[in-house]
Biopython code that builds the backbone (N, CA, C, O; Angstrom):
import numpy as np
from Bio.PDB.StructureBuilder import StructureBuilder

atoms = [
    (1, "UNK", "N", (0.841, -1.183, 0.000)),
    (1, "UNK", "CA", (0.000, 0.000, 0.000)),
    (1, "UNK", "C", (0.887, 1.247, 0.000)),
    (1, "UNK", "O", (1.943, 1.272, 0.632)),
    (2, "UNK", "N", (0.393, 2.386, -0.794)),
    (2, "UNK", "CA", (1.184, 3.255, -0.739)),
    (2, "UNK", "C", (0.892, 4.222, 0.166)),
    (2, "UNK", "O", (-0.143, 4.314, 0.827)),
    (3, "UNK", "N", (2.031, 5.090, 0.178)),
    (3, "UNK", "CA", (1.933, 6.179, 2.002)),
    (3, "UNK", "C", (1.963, 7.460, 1.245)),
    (3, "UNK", "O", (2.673, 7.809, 0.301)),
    (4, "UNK", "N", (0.960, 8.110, 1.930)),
    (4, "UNK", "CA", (0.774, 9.629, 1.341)),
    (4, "UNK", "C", (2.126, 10.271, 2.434)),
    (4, "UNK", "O", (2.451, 10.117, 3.611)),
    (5, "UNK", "N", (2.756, 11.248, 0.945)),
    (5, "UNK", "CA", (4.207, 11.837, 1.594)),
    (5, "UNK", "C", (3.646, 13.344, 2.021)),
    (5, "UNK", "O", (4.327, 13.899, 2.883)),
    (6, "UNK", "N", (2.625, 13.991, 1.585)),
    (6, "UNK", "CA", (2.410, 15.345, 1.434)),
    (6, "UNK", "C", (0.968, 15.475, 1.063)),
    (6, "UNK", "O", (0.410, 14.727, 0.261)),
    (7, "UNK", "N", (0.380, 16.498, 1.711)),
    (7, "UNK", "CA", (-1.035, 16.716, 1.221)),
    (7, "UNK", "C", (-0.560, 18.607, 1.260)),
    (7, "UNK", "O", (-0.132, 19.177, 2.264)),
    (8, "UNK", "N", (-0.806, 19.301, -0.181)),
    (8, "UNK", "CA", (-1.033, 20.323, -0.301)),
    (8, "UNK", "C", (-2.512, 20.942, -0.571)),
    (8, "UNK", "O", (-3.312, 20.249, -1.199)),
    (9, "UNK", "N", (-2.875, 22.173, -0.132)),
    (9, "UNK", "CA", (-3.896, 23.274, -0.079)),
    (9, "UNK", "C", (-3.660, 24.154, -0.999)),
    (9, "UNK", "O", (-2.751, 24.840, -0.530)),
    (10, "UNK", "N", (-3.933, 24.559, -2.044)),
    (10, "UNK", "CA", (-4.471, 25.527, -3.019)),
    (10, "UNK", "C", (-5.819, 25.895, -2.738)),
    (10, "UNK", "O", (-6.777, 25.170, -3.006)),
    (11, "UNK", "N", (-5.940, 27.552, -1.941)),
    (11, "UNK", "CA", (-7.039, 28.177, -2.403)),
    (11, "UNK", "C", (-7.169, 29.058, -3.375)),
    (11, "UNK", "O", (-6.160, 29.661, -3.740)),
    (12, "UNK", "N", (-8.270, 29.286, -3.917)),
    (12, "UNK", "CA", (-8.558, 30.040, -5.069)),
    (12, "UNK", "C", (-9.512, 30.198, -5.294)),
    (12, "UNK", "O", (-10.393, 29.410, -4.949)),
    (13, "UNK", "N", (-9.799, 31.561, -6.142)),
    (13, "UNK", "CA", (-11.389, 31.963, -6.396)),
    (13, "UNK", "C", (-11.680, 31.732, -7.562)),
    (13, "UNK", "O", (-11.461, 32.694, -8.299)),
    (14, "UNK", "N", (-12.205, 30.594, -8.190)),
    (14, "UNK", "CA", (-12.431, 30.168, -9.225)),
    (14, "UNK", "C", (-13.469, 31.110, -10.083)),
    (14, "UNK", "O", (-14.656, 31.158, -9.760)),
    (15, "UNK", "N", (-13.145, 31.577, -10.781)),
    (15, "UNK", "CA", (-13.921, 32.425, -12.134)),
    (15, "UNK", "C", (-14.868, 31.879, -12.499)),
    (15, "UNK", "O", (-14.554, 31.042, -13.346)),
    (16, "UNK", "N", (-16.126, 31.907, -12.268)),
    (16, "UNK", "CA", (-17.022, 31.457, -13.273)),
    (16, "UNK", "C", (-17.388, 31.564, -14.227)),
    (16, "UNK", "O", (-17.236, 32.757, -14.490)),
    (17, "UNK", "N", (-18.059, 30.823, -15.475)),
    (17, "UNK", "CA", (-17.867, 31.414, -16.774)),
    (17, "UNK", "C", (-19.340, 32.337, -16.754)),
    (17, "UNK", "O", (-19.482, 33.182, -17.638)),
    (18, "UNK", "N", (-20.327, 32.162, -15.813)),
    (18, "UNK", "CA", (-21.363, 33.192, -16.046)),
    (18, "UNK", "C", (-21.273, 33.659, -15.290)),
    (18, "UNK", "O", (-20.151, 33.716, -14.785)),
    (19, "UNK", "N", (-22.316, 34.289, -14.704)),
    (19, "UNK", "CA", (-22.484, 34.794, -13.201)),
    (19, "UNK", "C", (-23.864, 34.153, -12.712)),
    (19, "UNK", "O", (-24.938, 34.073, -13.309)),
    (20, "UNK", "N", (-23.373, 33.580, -11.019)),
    (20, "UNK", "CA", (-24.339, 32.997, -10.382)),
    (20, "UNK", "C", (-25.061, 33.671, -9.769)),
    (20, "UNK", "O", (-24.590, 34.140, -8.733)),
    (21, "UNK", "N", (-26.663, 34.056, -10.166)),
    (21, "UNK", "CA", (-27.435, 35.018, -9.067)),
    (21, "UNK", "C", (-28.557, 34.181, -8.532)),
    (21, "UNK", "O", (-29.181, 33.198, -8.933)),
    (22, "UNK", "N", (-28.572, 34.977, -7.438)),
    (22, "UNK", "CA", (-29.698, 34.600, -6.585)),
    (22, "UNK", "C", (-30.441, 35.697, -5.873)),
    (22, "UNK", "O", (-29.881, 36.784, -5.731)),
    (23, "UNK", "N", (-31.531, 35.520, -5.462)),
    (23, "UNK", "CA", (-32.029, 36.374, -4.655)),
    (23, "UNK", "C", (-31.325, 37.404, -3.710)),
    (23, "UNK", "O", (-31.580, 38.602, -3.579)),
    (24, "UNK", "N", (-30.440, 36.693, -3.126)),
    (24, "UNK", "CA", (-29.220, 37.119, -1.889)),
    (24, "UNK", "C", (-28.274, 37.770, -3.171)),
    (24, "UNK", "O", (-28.002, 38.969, -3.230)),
    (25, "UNK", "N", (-27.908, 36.945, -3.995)),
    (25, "UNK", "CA", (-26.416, 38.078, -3.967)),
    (25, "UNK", "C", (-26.050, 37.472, -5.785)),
    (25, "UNK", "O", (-26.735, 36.543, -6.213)),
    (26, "UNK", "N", (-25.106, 38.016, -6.567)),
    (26, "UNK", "CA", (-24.943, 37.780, -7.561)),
    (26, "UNK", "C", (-23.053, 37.084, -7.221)),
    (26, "UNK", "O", (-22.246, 37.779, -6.604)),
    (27, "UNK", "N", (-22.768, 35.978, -7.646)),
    (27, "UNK", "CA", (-21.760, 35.691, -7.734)),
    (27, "UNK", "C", (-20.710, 35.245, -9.322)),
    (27, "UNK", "O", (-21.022, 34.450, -10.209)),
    (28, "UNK", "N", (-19.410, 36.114, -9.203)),
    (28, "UNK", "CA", (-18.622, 35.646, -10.186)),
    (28, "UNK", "C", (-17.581, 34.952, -10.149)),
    (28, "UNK", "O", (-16.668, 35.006, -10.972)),
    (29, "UNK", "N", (-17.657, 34.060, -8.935)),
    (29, "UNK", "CA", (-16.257, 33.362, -8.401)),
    (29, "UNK", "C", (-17.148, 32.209, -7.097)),
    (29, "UNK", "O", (-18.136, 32.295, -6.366)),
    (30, "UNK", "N", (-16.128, 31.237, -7.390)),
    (30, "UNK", "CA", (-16.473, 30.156, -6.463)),
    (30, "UNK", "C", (-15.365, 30.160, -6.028)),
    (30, "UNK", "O", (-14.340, 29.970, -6.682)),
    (31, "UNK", "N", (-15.496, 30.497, -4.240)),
    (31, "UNK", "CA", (-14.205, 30.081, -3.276)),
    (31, "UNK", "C", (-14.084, 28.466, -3.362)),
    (31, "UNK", "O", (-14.888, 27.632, -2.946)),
    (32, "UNK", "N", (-12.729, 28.247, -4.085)),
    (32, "UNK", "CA", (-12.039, 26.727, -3.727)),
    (32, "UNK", "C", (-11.080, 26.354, -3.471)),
    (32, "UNK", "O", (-10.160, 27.147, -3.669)),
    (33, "UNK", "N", (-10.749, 25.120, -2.955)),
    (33, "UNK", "CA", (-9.365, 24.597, -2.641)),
    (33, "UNK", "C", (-9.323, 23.215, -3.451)),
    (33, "UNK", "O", (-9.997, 22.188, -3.527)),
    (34, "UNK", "N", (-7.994, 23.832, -4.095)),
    (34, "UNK", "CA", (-7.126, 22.319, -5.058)),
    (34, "UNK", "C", (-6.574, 21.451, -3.630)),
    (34, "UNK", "O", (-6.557, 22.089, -2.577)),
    (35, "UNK", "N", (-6.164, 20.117, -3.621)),
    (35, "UNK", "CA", (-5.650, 19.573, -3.275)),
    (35, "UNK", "C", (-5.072, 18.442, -3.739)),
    (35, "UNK", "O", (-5.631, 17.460, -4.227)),
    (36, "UNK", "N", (-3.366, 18.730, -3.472)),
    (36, "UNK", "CA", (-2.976, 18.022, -4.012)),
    (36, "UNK", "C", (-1.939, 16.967, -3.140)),
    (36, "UNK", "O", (-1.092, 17.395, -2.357)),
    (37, "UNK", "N", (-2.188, 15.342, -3.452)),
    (37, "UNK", "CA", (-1.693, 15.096, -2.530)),
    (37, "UNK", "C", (-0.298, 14.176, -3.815)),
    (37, "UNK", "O", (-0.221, 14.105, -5.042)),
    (38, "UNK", "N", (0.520, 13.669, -2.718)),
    (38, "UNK", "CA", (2.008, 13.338, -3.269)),
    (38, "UNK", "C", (2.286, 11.917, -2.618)),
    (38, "UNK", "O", (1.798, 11.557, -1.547)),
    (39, "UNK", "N", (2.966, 11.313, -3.251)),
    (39, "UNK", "CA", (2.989, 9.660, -2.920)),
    (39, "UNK", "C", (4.238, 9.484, -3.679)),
    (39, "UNK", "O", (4.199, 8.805, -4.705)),
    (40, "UNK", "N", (5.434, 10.065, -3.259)),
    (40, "UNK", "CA", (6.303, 9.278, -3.938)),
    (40, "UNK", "C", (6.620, 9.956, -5.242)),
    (40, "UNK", "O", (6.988, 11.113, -5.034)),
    (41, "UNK", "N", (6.604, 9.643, -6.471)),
    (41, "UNK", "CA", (6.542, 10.247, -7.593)),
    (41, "UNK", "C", (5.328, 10.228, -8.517)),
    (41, "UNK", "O", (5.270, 10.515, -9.713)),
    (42, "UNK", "N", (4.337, 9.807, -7.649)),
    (42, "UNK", "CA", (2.646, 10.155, -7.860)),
    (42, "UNK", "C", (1.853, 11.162, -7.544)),
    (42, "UNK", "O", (1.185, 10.947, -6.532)),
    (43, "UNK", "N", (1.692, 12.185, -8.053)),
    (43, "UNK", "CA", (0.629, 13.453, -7.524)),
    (43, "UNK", "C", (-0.665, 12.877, -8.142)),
    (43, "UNK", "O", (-0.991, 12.226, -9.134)),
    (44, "UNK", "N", (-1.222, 13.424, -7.093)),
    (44, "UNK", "CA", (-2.787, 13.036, -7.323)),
    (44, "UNK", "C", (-3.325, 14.617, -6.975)),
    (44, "UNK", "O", (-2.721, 15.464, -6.317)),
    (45, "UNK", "N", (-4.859, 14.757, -7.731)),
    (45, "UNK", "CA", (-5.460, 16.191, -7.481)),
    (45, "UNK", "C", (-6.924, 15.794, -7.242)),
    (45, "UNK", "O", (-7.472, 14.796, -7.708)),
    (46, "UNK", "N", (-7.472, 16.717, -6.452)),
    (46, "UNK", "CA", (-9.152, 16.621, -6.088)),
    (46, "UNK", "C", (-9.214, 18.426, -5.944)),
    (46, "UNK", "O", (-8.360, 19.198, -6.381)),
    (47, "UNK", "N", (-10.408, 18.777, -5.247)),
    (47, "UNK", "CA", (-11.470, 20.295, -5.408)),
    (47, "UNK", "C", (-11.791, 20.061, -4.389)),
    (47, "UNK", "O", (-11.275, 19.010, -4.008)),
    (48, "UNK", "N", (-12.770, 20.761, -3.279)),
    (48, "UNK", "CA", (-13.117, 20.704, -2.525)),
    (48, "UNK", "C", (-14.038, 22.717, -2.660)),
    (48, "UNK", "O", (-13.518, 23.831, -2.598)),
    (49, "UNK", "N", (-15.619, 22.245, -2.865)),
    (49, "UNK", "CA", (-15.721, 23.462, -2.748)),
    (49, "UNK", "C", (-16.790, 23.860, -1.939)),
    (49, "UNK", "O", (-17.839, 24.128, -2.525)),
    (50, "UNK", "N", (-16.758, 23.952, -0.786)),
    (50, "UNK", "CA", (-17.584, 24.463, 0.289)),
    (50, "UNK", "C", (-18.317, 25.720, 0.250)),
    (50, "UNK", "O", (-17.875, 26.840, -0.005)),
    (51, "UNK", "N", (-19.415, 25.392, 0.522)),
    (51, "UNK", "CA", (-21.147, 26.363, 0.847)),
    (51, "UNK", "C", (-20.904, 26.495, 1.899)),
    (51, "UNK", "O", (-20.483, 25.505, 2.497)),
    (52, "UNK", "N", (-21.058, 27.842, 2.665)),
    (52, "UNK", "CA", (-21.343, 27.905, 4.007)),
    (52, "UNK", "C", (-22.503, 27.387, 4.286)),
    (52, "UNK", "O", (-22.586, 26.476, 5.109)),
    (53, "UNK", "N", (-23.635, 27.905, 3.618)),
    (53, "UNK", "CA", (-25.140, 27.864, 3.893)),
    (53, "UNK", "C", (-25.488, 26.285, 3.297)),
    (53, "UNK", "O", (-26.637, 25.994, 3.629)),
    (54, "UNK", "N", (-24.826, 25.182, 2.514)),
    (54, "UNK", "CA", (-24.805, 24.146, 2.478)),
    (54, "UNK", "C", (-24.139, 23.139, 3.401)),
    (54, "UNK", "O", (-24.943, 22.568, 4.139)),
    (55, "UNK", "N", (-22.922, 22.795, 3.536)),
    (55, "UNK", "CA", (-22.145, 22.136, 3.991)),
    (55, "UNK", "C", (-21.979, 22.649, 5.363)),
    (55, "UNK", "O", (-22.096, 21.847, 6.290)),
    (56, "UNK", "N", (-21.723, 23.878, 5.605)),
    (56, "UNK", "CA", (-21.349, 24.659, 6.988)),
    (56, "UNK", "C", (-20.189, 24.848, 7.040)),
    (56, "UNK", "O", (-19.650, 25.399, 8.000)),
    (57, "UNK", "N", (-19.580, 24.426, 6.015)),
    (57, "UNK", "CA", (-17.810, 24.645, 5.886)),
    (57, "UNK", "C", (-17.547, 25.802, 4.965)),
    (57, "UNK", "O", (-18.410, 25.986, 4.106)),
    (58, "UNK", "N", (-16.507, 26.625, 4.983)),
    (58, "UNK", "CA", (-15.677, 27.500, 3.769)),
    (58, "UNK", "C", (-14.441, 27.099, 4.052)),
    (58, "UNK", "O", (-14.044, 26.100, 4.652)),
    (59, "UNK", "N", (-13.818, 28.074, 3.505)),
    (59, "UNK", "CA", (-12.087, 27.814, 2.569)),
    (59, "UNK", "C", (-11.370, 27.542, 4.191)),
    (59, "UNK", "O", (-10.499, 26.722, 4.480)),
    (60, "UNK", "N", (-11.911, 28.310, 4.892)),
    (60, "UNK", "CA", (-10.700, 28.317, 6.550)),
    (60, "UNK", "C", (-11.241, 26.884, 7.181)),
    (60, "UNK", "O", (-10.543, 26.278, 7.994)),
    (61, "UNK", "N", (-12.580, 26.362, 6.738)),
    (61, "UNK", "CA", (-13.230, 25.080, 7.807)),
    (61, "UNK", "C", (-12.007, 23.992, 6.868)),
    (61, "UNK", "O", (-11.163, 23.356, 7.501)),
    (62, "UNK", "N", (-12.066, 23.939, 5.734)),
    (62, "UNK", "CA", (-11.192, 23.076, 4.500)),
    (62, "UNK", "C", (-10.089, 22.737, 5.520)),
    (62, "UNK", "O", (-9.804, 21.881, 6.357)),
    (63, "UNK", "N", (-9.393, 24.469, 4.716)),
    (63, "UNK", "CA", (-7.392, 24.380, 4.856)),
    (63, "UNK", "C", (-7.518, 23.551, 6.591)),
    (63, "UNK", "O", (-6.917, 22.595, 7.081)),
    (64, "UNK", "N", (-8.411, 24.318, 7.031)),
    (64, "UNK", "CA", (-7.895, 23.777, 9.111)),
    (64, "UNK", "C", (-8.005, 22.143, 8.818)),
    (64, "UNK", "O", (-7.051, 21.408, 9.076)),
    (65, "UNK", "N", (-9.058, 21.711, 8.343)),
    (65, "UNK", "CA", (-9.252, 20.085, 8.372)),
    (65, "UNK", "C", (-8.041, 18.952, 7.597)),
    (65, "UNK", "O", (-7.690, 17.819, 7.924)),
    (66, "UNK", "N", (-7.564, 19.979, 6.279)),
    (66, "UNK", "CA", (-6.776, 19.426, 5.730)),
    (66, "UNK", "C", (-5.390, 19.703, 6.486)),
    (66, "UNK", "O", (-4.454, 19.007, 6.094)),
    (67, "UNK", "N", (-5.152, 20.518, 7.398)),
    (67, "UNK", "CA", (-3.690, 20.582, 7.870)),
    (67, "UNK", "C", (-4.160, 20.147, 9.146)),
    (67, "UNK", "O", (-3.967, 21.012, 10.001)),
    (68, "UNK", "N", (-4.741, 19.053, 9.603)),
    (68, "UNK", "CA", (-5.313, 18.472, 10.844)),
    (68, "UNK", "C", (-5.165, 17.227, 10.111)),
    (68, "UNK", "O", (-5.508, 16.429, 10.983)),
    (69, "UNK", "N", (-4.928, 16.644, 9.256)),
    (69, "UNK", "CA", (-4.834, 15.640, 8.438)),
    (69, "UNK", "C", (-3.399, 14.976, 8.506)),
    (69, "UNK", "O", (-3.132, 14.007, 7.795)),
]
sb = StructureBuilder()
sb.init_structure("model")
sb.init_model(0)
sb.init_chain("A")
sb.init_seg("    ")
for serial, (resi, resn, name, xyz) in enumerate(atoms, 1):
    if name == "N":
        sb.init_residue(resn, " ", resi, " ")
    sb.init_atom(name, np.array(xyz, "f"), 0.0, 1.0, " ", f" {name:<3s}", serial, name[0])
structure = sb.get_structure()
């Protein structure tokens, strides 16, 4: 089995190609975090993109969980 050597955090405000509106608010960016993790001479990548008002998490609930990892 292989052993994760490194887990990196990329946040970023992802551009959307339209704009997301809603009642509340018009949005042109989705707060996200890349993650990328490392195994050796294997990188692997995932997203992670947190709703406050969905999930209950944002970008600071993420990075804290992923560097608690």
């Amino acid at each position: 089995m292989h052993r994760i050597d490194r887990i990196l955090a990329h946040p970023i405000d992802l551009p959307l190609r339209e704009p997301f509106e809603t009642a509340q608010r018009r949005a042109t960016t989705s707060p996200t975090v890349i993650v990328e993790l490392i195994s050796g001479e294997v990188k692997g990548y995932g997203e992670a993109t947190p709703v406050k008002y969905v999930t209950g998490e944002d970008v600071a609930t993420v990075l804290h969980d992923i560097g608690a990892a």
